[in-house]
C-alpha positions as YAML, in Angstrom:
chain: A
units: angstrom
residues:
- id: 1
  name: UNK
  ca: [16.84, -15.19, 10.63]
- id: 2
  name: UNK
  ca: [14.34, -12.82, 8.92]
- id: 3
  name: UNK
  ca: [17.39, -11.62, 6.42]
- id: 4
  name: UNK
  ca: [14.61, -11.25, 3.71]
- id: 5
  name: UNK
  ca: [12.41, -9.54, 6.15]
- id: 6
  name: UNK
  ca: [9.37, -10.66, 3.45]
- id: 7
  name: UNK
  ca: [5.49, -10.69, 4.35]
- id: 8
  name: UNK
  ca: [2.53, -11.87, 2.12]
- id: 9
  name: UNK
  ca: [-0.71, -9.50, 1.28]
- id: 10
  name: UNK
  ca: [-1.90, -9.93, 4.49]
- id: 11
  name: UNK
  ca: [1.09, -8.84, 6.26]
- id: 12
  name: UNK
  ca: [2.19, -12.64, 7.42]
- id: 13
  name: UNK
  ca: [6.03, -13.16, 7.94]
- id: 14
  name: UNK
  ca: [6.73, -15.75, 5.49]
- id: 15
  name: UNK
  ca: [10.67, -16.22, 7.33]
- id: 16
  name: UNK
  ca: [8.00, -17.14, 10.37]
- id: 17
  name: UNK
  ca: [5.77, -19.52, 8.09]
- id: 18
  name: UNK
  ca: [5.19, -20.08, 4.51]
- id: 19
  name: UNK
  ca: [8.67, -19.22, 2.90]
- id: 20
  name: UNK
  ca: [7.89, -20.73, -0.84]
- id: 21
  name: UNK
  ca: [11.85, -21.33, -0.91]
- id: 22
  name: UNK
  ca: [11.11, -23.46, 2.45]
- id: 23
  name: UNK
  ca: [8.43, -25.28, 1.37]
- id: 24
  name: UNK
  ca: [9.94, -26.18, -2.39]
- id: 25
  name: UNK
  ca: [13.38, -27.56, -0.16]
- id: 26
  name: UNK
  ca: [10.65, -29.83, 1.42]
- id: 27
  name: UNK
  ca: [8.61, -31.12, -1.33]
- id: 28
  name: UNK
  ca: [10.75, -30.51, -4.49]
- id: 29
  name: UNK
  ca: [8.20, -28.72, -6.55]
- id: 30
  name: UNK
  ca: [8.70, -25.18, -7.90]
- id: 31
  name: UNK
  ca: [6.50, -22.82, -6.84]
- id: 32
  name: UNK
  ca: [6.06, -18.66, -7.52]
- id: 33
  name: UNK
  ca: [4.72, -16.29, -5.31]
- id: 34
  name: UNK
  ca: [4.54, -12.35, -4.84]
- id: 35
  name: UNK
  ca: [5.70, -11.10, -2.04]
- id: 36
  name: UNK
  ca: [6.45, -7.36, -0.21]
- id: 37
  name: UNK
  ca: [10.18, -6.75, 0.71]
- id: 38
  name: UNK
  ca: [11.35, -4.09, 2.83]
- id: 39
  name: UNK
  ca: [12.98, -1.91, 1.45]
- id: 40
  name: UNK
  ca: [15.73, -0.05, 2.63]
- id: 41
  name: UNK
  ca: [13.71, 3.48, 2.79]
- id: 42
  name: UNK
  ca: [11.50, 1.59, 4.74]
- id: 43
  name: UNK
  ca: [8.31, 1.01, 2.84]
- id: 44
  name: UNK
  ca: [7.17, -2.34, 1.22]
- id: 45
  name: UNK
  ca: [7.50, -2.93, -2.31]
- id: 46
  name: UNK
  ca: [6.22, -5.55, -4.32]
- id: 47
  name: UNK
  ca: [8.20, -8.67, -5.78]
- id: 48
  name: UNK
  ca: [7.78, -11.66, -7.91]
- id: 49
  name: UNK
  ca: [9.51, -14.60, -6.36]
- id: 50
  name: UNK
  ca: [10.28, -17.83, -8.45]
- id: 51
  name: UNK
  ca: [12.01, -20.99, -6.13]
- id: 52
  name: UNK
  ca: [13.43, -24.38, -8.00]
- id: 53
  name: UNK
  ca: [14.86, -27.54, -5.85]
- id: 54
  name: UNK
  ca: [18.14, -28.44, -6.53]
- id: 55
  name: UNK
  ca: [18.55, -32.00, -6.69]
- id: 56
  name: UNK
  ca: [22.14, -34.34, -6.02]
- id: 57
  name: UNK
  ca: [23.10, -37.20, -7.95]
- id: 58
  name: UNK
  ca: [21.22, -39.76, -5.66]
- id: 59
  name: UNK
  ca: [18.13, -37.75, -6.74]
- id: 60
  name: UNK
  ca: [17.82, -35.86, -3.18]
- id: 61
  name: UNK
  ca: [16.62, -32.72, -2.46]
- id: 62
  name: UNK
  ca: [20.12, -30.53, -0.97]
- id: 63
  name: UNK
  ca: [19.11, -27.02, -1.60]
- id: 64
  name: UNK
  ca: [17.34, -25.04, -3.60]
- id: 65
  name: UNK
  ca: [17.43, -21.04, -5.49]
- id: 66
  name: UNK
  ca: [15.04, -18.10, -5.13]
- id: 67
  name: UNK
  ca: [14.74, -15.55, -8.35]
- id: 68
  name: UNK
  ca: [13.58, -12.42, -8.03]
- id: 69
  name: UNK
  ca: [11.78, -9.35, -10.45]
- id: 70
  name: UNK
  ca: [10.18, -6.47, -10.28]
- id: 71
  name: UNK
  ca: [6.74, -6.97, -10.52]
- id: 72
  name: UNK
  ca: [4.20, -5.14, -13.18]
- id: 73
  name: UNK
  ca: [2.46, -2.88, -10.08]
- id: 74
  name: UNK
  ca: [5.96, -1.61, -9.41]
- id: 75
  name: UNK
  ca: [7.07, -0.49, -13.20]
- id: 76
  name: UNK
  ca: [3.48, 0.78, -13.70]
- id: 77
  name: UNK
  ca: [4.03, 3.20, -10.44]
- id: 78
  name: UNK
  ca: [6.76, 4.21, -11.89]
- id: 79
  name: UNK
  ca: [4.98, 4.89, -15.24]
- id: 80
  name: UNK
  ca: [3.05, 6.91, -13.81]
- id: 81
  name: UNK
  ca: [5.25, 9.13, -11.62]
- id: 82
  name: UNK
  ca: [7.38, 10.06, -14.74]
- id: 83
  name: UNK
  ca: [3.73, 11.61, -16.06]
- id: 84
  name: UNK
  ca: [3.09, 13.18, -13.26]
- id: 85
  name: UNK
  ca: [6.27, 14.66, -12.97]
- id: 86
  name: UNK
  ca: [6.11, 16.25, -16.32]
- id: 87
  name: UNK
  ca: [2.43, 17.70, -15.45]
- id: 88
  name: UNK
  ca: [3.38, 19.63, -12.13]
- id: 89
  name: UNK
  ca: [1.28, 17.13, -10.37]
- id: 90
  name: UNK
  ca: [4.17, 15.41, -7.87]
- id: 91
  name: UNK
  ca: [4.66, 15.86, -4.19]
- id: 92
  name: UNK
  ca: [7.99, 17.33, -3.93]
- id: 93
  name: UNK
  ca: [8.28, 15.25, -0.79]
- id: 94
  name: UNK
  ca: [6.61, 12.13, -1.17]
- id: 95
  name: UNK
  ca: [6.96, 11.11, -4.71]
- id: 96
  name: UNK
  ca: [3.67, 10.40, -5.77]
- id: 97
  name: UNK
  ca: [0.80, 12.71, -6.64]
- id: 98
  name: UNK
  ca: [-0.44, 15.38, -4.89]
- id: 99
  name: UNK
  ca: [-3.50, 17.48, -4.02]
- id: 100
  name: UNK
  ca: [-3.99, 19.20, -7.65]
- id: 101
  name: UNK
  ca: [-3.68, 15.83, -9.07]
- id: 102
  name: UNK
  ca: [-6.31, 13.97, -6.91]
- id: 103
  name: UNK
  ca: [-8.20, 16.54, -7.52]
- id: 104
  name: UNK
  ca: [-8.09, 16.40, -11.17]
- id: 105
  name: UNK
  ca: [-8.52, 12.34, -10.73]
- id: 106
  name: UNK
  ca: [-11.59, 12.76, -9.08]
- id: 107
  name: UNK
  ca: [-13.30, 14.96, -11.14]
- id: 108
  name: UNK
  ca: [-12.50, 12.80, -14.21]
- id: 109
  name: UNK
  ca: [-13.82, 9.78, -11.95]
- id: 110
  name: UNK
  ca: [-16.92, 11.20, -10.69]
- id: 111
  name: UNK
  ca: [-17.42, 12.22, -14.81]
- id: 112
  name: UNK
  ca: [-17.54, 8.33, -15.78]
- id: 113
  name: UNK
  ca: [-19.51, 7.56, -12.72]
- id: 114
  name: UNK
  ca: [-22.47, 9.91, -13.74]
- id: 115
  name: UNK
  ca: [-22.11, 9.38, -17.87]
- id: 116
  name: UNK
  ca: [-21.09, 6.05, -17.74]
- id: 117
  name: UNK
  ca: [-21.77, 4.18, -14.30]
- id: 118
  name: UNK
  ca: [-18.27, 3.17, -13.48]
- id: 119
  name: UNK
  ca: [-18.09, 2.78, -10.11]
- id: 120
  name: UNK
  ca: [-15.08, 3.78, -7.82]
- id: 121
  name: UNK
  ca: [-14.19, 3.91, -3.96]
- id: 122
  name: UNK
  ca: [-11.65, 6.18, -2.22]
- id: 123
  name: UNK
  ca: [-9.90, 5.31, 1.02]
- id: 124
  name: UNK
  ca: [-8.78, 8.61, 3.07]
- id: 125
  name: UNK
  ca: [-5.79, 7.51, 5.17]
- id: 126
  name: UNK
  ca: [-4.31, 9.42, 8.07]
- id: 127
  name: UNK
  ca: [-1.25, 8.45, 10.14]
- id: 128
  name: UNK
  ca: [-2.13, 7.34, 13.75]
- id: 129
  name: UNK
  ca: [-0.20, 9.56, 16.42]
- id: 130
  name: UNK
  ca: [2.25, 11.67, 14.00]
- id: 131
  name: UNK
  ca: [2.71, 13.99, 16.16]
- id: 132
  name: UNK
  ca: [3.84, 12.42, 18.97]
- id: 133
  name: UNK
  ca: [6.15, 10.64, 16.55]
- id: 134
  name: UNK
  ca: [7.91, 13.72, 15.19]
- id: 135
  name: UNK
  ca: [7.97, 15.16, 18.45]
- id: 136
  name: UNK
  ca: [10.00, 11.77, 19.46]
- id: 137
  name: UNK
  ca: [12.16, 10.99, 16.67]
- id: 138
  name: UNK
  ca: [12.44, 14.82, 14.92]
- id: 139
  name: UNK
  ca: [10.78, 16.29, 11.58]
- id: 140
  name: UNK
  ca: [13.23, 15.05, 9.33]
- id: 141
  name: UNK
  ca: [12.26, 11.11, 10.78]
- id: 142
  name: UNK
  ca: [8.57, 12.24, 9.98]
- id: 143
  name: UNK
  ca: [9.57, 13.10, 6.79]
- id: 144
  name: UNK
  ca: [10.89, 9.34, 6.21]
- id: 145
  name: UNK
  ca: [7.76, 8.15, 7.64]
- id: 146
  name: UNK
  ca: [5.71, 10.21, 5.01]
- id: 147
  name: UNK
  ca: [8.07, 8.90, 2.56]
- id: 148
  name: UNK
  ca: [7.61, 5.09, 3.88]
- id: 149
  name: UNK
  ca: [3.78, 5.65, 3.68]
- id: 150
  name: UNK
  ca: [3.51, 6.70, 0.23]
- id: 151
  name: UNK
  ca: [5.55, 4.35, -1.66]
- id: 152
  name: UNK
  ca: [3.89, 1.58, 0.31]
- id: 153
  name: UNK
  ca: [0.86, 2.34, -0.59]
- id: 154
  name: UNK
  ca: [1.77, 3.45, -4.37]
- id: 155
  name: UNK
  ca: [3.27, 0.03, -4.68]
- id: 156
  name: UNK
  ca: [0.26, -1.79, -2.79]
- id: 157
  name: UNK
  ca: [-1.85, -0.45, -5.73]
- id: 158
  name: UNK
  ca: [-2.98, -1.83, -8.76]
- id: 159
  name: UNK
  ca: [-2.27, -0.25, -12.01]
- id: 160
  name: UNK
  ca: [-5.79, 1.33, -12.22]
- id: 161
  name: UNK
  ca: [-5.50, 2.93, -9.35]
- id: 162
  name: UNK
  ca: [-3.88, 6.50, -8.14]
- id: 163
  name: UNK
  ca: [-2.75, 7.55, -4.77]
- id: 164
  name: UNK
  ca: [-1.59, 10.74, -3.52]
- id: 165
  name: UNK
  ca: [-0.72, 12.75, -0.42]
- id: 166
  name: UNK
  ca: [-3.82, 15.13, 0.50]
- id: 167
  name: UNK
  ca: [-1.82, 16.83, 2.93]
- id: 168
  name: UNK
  ca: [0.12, 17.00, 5.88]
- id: 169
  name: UNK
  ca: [-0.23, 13.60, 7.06]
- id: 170
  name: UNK
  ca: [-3.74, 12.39, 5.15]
- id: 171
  name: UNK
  ca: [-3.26, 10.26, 1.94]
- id: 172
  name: UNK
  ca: [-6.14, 9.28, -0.26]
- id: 173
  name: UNK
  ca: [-6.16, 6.29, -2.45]
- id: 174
  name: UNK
  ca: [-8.81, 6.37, -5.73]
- id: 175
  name: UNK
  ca: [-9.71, 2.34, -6.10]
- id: 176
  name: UNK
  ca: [-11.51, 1.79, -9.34]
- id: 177
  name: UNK
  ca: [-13.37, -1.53, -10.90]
- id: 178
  name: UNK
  ca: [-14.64, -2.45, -7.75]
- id: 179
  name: UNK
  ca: [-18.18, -2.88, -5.95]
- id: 180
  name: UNK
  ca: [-18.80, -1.96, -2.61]
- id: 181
  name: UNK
  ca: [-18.55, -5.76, -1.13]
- id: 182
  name: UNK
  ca: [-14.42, -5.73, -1.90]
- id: 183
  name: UNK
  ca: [-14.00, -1.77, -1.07]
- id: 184
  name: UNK
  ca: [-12.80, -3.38, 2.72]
- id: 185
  name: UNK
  ca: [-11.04, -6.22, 1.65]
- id: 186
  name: UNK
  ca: [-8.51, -3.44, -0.81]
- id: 187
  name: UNK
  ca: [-8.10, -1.31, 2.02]
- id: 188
  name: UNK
  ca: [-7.34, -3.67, 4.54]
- id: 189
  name: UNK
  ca: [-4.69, -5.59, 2.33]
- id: 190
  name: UNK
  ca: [-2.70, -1.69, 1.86]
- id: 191
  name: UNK
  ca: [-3.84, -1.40, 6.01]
- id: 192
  name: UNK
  ca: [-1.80, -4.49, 6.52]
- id: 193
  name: UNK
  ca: [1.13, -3.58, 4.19]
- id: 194
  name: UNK
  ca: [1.31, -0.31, 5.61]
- id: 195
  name: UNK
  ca: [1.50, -1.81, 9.39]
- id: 196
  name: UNK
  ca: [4.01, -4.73, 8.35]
- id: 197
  name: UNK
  ca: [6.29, -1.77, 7.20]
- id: 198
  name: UNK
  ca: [9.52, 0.00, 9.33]
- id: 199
  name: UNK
  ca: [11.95, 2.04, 9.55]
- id: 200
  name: UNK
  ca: [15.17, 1.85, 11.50]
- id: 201
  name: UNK
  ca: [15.61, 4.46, 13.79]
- id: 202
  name: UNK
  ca: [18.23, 4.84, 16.81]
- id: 203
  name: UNK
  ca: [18.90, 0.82, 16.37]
- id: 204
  name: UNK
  ca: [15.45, -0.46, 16.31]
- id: 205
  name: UNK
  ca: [12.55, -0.65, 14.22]
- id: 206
  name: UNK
  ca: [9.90, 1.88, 14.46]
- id: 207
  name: UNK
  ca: [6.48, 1.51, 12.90]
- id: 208
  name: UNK
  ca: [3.77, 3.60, 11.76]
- id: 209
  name: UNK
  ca: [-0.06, 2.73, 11.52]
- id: 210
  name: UNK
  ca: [-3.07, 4.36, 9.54]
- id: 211
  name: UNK
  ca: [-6.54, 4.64, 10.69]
- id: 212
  name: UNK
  ca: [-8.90, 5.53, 7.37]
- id: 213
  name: UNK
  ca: [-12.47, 5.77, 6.00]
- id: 214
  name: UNK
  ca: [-13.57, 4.17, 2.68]
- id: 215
  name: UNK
  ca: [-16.56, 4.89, 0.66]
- id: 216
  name: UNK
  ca: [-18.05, 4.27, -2.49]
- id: 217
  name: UNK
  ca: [-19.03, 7.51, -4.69]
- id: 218
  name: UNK
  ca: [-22.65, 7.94, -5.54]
- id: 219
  name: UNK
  ca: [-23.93, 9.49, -8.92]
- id: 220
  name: UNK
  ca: [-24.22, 13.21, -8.93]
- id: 221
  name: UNK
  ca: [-21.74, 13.41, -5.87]
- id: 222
  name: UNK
  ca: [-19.46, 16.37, -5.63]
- id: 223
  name: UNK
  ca: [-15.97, 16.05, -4.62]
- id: 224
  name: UNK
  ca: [-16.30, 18.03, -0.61]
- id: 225
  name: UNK
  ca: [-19.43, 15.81, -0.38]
- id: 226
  name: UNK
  ca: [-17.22, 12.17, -1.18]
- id: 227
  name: UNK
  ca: [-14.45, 13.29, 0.65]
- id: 228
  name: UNK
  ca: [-16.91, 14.81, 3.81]
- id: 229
  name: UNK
  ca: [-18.51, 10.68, 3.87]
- id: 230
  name: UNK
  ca: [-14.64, 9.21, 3.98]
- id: 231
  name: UNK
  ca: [-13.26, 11.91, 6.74]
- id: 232
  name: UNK
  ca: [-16.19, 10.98, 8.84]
- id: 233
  name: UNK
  ca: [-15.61, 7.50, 8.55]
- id: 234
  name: UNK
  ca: [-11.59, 8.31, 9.85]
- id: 235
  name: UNK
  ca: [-12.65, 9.90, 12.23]
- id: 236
  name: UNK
  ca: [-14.71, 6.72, 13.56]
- id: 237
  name: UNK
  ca: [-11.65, 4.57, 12.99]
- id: 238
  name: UNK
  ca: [-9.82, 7.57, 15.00]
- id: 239
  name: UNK
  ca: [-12.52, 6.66, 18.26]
- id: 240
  name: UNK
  ca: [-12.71, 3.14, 17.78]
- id: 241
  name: UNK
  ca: [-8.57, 2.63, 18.39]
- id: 242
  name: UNK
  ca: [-6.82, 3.36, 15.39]
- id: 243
  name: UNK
  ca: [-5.43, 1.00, 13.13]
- id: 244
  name: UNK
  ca: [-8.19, 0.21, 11.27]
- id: 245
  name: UNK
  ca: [-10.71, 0.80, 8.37]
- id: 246
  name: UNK
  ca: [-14.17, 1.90, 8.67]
- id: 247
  name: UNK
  ca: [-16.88, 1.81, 5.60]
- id: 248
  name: UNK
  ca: [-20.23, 2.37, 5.14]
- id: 249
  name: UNK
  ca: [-22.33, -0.24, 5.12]
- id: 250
  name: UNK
  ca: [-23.98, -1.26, 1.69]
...
């Protein structure tokens, strides 16, 4: 009955196929995944799940429990919120970091990349058609939406990582300990969370999809010139249909 309303990394509905708790009831071995609930605000958030059989006296499986904890991506977002907070650096609206603090991210970023050669990617995200949805479901609905984006993606990140709202309806996410072969794979897992995620609007579920450019930053880069390379690359995920990722090819 989808009362969980849980889906993997990839955006599968494990109430659909591969529920852990479904497949420890059939072969009595304890398993642990993490999964991404849905939250009541209507983004996904990220949970460790823990499933044990329980057995009857004849030794049969009847049943089984489901545990469930925060996971270490979620306490380290908010970690780093309660920083950001305390440096001006929060979007009021949102709740994660904003303009001024990207930009201060980047700088520091593209810093290491030309003293130290540690490599980063950014993925600039903009909402597919949010227009048409505020004009459809009113400002303060877009507002949710906003909301529903950014704490998806904050809690689709790893710890390393920083996301903020570049404004309006553009996010950027700053991906770092990477190479260029997994920049795609990153951005299509928070792709997938993002389009697995809902809101409940007028008694159904209405959804919200990203179309976004991803790059890798190159040595003696400037911040217009990284961020000129990633809005192209929208834009050709903008042409090609939305709901997607483009990236340069390396």
């Amino acid at each position: 009955d989808e009362v969980l309303c849980h889906v993997d990394d990839a955006g599968r509905h494990l109430c659909q196929e591969g529920c852990p708790l479904a497949a420890t009831m059939e072969d009595g071995r304890p398993r642990s995944a993490e999964v991404f609930l849905h939250h009541k605000s209507g983004h996904r958030t990220p949970v460790k799940v823990y499933g044990a059989p329980i057995y009857n006296e004849a030794g049969q499986v009847i049943g089984a429990f489901e545990t469930f904890s925060q996971t270490s991506s979620v306490l380290a977002a908010h970690e780093r919120i309660g920083q950001l907070e305390e440096l001006a650096f929060v979007d009021t609206l949102t709740g994660i970091g904003n303009r001024r603090y990207l930009e201060r991210e980047l700088t520091s970023r593209l810093a290491d990349l030309q003293r130290l050669g540690w490599r980063f990617g950014v993925v600039l995200c903009d909402i597919d058609h949010f227009k048409r949805f505020n004009d459809e479901f009113g400002h303060a609905t877009g507002d949710e939406a906003l909301q529903m984006v950014a704490q998806t993606l904050a809690h689709g990140c790893r710890a390393g990582d920083c996301v903020g709202r570049w404004g309006g309806e553009e996010f950027l996410v700053v991906i770092g300990n990477l190479q260029h072969g997994t920049l795609w794979q990153v951005a299509e897992r928070l792709r997938l969370l993002l389009a697995s995620s809902f809101l409940r609007v007028q008694g159904a579920n209405q959804r919200v999809t990203v179309s976004a450019g991803a790059v890798m930053a190159q040595p003696g880069e400037d911040i217009p010139g990284l961020l000129a390379r990633a809005d192209g690359l929208l834009y050709q995920s903008k042409t090609a249909g939305r709901n997607r990722i483009s990236v340069e090819p390396g």
